[in-house]
One Martini backbone bead per residue (centre of mass of N, CA, C, O) as a GRO file, in nm:
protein
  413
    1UNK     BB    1   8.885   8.336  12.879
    2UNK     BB    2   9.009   8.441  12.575
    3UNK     BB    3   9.108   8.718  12.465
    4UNK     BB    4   9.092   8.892  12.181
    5UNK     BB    5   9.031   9.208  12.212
    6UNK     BB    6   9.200   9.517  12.305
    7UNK     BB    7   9.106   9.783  12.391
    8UNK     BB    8   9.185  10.136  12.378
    9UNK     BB    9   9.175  10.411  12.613
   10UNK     BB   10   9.215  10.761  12.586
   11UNK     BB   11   9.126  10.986  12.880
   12UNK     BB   12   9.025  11.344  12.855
   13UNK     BB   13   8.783  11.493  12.855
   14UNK     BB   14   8.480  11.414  12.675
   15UNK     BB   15   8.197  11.380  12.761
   16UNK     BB   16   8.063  11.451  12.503
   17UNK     BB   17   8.197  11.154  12.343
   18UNK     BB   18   8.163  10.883  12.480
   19UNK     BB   19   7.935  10.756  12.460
   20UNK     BB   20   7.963  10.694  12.125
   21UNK     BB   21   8.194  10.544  12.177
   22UNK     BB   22   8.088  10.320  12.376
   23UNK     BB   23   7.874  10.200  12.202
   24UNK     BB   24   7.999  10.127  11.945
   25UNK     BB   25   8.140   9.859  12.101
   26UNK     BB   26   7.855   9.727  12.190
   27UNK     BB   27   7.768   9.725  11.884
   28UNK     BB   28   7.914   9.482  11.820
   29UNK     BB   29   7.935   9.197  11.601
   30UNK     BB   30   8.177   9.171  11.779
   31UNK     BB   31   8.250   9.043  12.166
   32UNK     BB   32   8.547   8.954  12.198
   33UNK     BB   33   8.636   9.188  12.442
   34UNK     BB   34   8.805   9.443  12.609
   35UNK     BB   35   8.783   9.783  12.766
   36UNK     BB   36   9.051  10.004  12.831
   37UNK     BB   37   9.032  10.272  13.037
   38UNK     BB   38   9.234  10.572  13.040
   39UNK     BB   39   9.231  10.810  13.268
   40UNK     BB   40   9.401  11.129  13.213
   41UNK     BB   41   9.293  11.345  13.445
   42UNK     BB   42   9.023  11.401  13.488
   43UNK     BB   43   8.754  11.714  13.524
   44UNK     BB   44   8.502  11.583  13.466
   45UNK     BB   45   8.267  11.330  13.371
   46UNK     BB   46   8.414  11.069  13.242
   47UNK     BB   47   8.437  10.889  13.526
   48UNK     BB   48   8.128  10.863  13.532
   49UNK     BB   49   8.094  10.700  13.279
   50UNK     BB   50   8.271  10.482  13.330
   51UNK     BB   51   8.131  10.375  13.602
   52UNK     BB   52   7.877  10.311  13.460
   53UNK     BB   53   7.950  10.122  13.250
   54UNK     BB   54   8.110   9.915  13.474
   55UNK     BB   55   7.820   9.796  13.587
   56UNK     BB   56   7.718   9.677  13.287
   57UNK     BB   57   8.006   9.550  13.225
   58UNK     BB   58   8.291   9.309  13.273
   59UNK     BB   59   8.496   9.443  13.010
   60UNK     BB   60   8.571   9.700  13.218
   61UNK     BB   61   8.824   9.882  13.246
   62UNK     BB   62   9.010  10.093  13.471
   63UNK     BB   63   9.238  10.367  13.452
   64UNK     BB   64   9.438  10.567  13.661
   65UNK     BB   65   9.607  10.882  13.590
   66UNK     BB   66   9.781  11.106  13.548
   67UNK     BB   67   9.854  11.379  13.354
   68UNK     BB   68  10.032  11.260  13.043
   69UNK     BB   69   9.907  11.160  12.807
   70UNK     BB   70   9.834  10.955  12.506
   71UNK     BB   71  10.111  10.842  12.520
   72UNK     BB   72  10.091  10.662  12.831
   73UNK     BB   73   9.799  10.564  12.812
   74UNK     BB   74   9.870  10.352  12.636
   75UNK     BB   75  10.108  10.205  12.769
   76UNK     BB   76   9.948  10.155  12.995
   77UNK     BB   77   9.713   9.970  12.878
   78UNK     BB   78   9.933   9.733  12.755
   79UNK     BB   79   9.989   9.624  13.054
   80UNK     BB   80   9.651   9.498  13.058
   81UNK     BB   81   9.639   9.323  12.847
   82UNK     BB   82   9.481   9.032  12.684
   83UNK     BB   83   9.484   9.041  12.433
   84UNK     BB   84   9.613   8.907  12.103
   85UNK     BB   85   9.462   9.177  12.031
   86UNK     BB   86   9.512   9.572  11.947
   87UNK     BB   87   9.269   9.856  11.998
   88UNK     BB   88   9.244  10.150  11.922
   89UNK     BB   89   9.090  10.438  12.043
   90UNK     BB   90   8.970  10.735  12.105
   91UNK     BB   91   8.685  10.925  12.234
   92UNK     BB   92   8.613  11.111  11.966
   93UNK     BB   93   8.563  10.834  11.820
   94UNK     BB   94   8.396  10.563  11.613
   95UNK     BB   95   8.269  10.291  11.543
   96UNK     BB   96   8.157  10.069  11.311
   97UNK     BB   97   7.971   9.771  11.391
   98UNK     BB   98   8.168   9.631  11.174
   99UNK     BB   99   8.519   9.635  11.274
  100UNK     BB  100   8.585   9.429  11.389
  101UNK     BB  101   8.518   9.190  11.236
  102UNK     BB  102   8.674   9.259  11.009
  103UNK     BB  103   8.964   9.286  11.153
  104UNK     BB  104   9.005   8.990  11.279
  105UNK     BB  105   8.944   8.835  10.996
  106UNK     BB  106   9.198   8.927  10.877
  107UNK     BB  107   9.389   8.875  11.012
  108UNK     BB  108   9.364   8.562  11.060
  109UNK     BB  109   9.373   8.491  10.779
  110UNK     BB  110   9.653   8.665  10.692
  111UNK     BB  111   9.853   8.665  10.950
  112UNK     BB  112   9.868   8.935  11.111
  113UNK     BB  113  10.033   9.210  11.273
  114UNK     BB  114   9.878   9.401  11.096
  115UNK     BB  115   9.512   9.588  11.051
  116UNK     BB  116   9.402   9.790  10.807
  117UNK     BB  117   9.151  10.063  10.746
  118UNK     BB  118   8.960  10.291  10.671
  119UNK     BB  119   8.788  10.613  10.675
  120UNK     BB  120   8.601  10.861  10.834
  121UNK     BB  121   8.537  11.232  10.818
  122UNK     BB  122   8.402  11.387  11.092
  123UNK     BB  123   8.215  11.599  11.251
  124UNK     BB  124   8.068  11.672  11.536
  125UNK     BB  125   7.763  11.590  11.430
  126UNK     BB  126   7.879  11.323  11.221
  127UNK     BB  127   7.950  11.436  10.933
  128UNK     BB  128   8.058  11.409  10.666
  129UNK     BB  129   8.363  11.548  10.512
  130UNK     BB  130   8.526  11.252  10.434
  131UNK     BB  131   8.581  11.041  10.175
  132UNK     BB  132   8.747  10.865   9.956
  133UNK     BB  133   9.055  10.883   9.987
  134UNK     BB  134   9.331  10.805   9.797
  135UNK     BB  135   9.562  10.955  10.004
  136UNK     BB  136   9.349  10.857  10.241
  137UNK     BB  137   9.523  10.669  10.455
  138UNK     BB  138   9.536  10.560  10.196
  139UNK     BB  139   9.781  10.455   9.893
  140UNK     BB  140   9.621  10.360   9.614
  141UNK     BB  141   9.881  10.368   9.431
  142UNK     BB  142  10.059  10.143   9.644
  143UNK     BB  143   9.849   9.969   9.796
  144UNK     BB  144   9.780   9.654   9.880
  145UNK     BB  145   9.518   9.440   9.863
  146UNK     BB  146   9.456   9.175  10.043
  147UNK     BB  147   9.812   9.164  10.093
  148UNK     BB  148  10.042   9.069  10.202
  149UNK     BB  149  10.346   9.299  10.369
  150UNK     BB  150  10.650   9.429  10.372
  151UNK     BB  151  10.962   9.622  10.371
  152UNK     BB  152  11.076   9.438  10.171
  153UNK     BB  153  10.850   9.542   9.939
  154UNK     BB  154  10.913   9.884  10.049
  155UNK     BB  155  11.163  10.073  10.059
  156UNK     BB  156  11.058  10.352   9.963
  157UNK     BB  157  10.754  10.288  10.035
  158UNK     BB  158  10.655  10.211  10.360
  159UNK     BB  159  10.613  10.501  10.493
  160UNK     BB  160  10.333  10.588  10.255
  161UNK     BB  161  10.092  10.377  10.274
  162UNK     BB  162  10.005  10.461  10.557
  163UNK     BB  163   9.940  10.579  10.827
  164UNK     BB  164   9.984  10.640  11.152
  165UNK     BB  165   9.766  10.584  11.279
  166UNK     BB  166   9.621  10.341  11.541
  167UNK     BB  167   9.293  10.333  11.515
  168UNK     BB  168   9.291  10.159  11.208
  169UNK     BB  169   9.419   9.951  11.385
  170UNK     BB  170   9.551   9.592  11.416
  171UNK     BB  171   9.730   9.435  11.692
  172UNK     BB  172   9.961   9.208  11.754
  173UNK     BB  173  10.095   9.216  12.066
  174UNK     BB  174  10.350   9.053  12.011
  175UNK     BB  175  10.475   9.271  11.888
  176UNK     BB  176  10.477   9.501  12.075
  177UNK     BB  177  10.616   9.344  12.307
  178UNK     BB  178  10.872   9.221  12.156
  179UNK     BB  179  10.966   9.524  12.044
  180UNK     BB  180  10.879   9.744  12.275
  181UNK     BB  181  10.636   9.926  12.215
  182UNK     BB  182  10.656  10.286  12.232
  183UNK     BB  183  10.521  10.581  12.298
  184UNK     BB  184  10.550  10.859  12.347
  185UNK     BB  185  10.576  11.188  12.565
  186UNK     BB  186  10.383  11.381  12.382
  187UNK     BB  187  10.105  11.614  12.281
  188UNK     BB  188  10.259  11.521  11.986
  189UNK     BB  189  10.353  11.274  11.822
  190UNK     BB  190  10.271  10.996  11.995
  191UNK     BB  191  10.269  10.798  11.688
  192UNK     BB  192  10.454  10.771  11.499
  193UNK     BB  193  10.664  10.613  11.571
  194UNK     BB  194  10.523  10.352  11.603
  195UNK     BB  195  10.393  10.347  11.335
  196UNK     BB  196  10.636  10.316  11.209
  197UNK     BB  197  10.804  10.090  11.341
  198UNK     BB  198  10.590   9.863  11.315
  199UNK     BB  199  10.643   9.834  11.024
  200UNK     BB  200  10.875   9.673  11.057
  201UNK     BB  201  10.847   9.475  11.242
  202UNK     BB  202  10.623   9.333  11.067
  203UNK     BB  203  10.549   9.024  10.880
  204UNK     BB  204  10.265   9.125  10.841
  205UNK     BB  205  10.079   9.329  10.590
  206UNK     BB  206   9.712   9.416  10.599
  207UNK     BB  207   9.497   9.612  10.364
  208UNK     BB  208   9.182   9.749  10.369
  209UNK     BB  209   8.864   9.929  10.156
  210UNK     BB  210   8.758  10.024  10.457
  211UNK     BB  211   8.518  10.229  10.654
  212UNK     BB  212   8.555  10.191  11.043
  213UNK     BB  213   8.594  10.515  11.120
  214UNK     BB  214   8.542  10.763  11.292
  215UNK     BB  215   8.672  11.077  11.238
  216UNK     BB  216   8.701  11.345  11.409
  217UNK     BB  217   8.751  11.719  11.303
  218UNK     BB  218   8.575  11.923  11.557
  219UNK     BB  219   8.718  11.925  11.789
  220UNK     BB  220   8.684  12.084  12.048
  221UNK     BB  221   9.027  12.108  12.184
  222UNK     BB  222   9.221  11.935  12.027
  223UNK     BB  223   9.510  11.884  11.925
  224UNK     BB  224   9.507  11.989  11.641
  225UNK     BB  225   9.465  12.295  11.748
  226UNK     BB  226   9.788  12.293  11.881
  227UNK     BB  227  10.036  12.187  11.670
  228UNK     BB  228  10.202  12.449  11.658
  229UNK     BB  229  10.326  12.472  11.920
  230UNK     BB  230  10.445  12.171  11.863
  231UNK     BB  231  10.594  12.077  11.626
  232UNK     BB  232  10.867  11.989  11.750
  233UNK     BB  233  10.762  11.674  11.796
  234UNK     BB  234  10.846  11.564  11.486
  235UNK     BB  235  11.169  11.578  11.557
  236UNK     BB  236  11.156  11.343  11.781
  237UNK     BB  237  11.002  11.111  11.627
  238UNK     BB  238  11.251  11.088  11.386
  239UNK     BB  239  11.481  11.052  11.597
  240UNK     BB  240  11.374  10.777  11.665
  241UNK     BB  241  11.352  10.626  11.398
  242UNK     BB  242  11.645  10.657  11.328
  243UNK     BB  243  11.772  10.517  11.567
  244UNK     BB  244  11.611  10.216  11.504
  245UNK     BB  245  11.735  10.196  11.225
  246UNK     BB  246  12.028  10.199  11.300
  247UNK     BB  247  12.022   9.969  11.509
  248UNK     BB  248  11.953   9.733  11.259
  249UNK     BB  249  12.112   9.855  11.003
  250UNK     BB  250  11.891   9.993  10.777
  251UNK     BB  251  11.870  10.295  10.705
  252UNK     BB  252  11.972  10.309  10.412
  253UNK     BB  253  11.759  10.166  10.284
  254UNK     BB  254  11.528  10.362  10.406
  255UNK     BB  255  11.626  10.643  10.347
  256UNK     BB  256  11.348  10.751  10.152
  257UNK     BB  257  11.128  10.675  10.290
  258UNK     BB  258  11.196  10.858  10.534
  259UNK     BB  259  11.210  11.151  10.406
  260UNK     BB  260  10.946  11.103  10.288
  261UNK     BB  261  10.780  11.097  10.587
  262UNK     BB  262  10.910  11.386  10.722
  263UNK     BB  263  10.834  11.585  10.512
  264UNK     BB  264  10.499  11.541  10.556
  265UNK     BB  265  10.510  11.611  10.857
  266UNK     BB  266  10.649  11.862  10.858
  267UNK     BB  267  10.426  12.019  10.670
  268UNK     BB  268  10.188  11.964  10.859
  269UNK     BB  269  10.264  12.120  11.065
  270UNK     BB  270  10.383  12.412  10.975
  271UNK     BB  271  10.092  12.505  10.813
  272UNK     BB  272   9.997  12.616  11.117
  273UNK     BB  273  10.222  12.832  11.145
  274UNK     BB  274  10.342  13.102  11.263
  275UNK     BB  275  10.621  13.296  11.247
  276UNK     BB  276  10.755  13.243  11.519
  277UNK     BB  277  10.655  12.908  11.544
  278UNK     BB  278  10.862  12.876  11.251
  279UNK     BB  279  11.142  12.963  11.424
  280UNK     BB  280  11.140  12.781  11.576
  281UNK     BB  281  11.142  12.476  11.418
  282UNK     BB  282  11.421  12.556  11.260
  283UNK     BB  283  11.605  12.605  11.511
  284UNK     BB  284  11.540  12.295  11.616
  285UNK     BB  285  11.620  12.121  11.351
  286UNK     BB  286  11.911  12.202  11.350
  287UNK     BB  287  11.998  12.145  11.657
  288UNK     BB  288  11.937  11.821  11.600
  289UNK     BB  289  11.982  11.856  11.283
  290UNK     BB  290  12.277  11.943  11.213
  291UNK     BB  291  12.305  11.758  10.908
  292UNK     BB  292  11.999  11.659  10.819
  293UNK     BB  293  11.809  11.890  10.751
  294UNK     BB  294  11.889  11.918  10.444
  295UNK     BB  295  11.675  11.689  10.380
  296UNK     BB  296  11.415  11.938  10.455
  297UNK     BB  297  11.409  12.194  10.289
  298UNK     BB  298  11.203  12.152  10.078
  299UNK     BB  299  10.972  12.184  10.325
  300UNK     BB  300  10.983  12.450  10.405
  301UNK     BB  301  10.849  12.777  10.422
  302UNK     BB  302  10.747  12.932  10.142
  303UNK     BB  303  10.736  13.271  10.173
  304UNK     BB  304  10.762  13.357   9.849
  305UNK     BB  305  10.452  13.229   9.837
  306UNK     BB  306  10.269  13.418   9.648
  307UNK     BB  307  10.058  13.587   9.441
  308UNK     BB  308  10.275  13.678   9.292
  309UNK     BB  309  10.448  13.435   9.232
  310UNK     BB  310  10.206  13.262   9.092
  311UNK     BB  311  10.135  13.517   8.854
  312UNK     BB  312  10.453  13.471   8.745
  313UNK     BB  313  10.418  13.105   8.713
  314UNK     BB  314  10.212  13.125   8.505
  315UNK     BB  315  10.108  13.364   8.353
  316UNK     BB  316   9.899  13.312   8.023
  317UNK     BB  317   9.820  13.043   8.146
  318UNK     BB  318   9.603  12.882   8.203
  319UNK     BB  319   9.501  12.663   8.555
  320UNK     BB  320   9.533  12.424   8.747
  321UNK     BB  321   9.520  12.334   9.107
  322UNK     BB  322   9.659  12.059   9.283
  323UNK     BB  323   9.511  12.077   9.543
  324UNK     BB  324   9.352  12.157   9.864
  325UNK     BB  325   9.548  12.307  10.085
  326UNK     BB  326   9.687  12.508  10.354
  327UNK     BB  327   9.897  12.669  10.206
  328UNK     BB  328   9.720  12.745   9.934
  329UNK     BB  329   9.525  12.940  10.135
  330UNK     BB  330   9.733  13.134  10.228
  331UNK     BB  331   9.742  13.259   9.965
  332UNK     BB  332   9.479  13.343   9.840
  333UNK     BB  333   9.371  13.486  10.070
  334UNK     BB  334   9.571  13.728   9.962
  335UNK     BB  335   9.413  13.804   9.742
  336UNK     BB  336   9.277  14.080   9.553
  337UNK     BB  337   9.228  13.922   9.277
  338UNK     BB  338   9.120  13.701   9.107
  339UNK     BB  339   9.212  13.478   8.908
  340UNK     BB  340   9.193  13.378   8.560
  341UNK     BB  341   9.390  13.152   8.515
  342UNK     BB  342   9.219  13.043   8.714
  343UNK     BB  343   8.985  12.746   8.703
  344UNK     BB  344   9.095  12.570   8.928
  345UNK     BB  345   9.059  12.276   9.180
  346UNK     BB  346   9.213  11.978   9.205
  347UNK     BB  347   9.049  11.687   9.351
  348UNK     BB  348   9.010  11.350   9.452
  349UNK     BB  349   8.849  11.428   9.657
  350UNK     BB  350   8.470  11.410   9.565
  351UNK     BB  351   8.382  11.564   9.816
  352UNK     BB  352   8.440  11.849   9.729
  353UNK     BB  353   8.273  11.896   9.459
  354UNK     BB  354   8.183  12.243   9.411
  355UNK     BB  355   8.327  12.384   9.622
  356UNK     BB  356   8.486  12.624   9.801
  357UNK     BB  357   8.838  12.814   9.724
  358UNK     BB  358   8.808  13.064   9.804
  359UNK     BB  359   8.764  13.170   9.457
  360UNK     BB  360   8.764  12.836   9.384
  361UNK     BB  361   8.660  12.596   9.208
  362UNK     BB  362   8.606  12.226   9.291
  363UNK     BB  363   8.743  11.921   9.109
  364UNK     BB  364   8.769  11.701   8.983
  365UNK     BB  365   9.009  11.532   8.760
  366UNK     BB  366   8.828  11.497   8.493
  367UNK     BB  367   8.767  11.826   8.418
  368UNK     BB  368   9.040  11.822   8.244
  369UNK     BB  369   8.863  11.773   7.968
  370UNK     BB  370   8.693  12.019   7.988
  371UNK     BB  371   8.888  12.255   8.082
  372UNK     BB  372   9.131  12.300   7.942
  373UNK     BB  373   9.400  12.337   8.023
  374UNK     BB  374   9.750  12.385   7.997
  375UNK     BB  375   9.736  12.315   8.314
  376UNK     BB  376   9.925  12.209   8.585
  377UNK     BB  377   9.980  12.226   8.903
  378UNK     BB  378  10.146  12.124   9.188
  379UNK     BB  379   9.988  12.201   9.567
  380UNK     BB  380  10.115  12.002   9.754
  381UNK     BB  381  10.211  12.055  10.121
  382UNK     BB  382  10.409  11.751  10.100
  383UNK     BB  383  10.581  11.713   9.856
  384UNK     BB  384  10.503  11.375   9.765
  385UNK     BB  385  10.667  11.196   9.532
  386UNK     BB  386  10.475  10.931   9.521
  387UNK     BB  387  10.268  11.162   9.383
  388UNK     BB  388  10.423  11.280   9.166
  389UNK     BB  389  10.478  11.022   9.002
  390UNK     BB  390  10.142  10.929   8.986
  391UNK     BB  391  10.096  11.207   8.803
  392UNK     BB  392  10.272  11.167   8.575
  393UNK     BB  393  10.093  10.897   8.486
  394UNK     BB  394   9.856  10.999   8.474
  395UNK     BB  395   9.884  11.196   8.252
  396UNK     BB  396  10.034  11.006   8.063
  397UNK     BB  397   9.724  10.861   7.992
  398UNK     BB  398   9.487  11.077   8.033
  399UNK     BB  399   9.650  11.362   7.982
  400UNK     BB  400   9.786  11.487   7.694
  401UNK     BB  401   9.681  11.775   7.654
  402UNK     BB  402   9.821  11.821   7.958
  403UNK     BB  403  10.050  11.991   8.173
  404UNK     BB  404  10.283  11.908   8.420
  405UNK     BB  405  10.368  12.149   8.590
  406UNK     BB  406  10.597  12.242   8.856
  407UNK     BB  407  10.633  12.236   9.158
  408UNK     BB  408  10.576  12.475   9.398
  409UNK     BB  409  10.786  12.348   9.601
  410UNK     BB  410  11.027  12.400   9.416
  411UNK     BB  411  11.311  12.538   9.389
  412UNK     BB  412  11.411  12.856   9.346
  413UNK     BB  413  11.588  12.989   9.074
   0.00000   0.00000   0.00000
């Protein structure tokens, strides 16, 4: 019999989270699929759960490699592969049960190489913690629902429609063989160029604005917690999509696409790193691109930007500050004490709203008309031009008598 989807699972010690995680693919509403797991070495009980599981049930593949990183793991399972579509996902996190259902429909329906659905994050204990985020993991203010699309219709914003995560996405497998995508083999950024060059190879993307994956973010010792160490993995991601880029001949078409989605890579990797571990990415940014990195400077670590700083470019006015990033809690949090200027942070995710921000409560968007800023600052940590554009556009729409005043993040004149 023919599978439709192979599922593919990189285990690595996970035993706390596996059962969770293969429950959810047994109770799915869609059942015909075969479930590869890649065991990478695991030195706990993982392979013995994986073992129980392939006793019940014969769609159960299992595959031993050495400890090699699950960007290996993916690879290895790829060639195991017998379904028309493959559906990776974590061995910490799980899908909702009609996740394959909806994602195999959607796929089908419109004819796609790629197929994308929103994502839950959520705590340890299964907390929903984040939902219904507008630029995340898709940017809902660029990206077409439920109507296929290729790069050659978003050639400035084809890389910032929607993450680079794999496991939100199903992809025919057609796609990945016949284009030889392969993971890198990095400790973290080994889905990065994958994620991006498929973008491009795909000739149908189609995106719906369903929640069907639950993303942990609390996974203790998860990879996301080691990632400052090893930040320069994003730029090793980077010079493979230009490579990519530059062989089939589009680099130029592509290239602001491709700036700005390095810049917000690079971003979200250094906000995590201590001065030491920052001075060593700039080194090696420099070493690798030696003549591009300069296109990415605007987004290296503003260590001027200080509550003195801040205070000093707030001045006597009002303002609420657009994001609670990364990098402005690490600002706010050197405060010796609240500023009164500032009346508060706004986020467009409103499950945060209510919540404290360091000395300031987290707002809604429409806040601003109620709490009558004179102004707005953006502090969105990825410095995303596409968000900063659609942020003017809604100023003059929503908020006429609120200014968005310039990012903190453009060059200290």
């Amino acid at each position: 019999m023919h599978i439709k989807i192979s599922i593919i699972i990189p285990i690595h010690n996970v035993e706390k989270y596996l059962k969770k995680c293969l429950d959810s693919i047994f109770n799915q509403t869609f059942q015909d699929f075969e479930i590869i797991c890649v065991d990478d070495g695991s030195t706990d009980k993982s392979l013995d759960i994986l073992e129980e599981y392939k006793k019940k049930d014969g769609r159960f593949v299992i595959i031993r490699q050495r400890h090699s990183g699950a960007g290996a793991a993916r690879n290895n399972g790829i060639k195991f592969a017998k379904g028309k579509y493959i559906q990776f996902l974590d061995a910490d996190d799980y899908f909702e049960p009609n996740m394959l259902e909806e994602m195999y429909n959607h796929a089908e329906k419109f004819d796609a190489d790629i197929t994308a659905c929103s994502i839950k994050k959520v705590d340890d204990a299964g907390n929903v913690i984040e939902s219904k985020n507008p630029n995340s993991p898709i940017n809902l203010d660029l990206t077409p629902m439920e109507a296929p699309f290729c790069w050659k219709d978003f050639k400035e914003d084809i890389f910032c429609l929607f993450n680079v995560a794999v496991w939100n996405k199903l992809y025919l497998k057609e796609l990945i063989t016949s284009n030889n995508l392969e993971f890198q083999n990095l400790t973290s950024c080994n889905d990065v160029a994958f994620g991006h060059i498929s973008k491009i190879c795909a000739k149908r993307i189609v995106v719906f604005n369903k929640r069907l994956v639950n993303y942990n973010c609390g996974r203790s010792g998860s990879i996301s917690q080691f990632r400052a160490k090893n930040a320069k993995n994003i730029i090793y991601a980077a010079l493979q999509i230009r490579k990519f880029l530059q062989e089939r001949g589009i680099y130029e078409e592509l290239k602001k696409s491709y700036i700005k989605a390095v810049k917000m890579h690079i971003s979200w990797e250094i906000c995590r790193c201590d001065d030491e571990q920052y001075q060593d990415f700039v080194k090696e940014l420099k070493a690798l691109m030696p003549e591009d990195w300069i296109l990415f400077k605007a987004v290296l670590r503003k260590d001027y930007i200080t509550p003195e700083f801040l205070n000093k470019r707030i001045g006597n006015k009002k303002v609420m500050l657009w994001g609670a990033s990364l990098f402005i809690k690490q600002v706010l949090e050197k405060e010796t004490e609240k500023n009164p200027n500032i009346l508060g942070i706004i986020d467009r995710n409103k499950a945060f709203a209510g919540e404290q921000f360091c000395n300031y409560t987290i707002y809604p968007p429409e806040a601003i008309n109620k709490l009558k800023p004179d102004g707005v600052i953006l502090t969105v940590s990825s410095n995303n031009e596409s968000i900063y554009e659609s942020l003017k556009a809604e100023f003059r729409e929503k908020y006429l008598n609120t200014e968005l005043l310039p990012n903190i993040f453009e060059e200290q004149q």
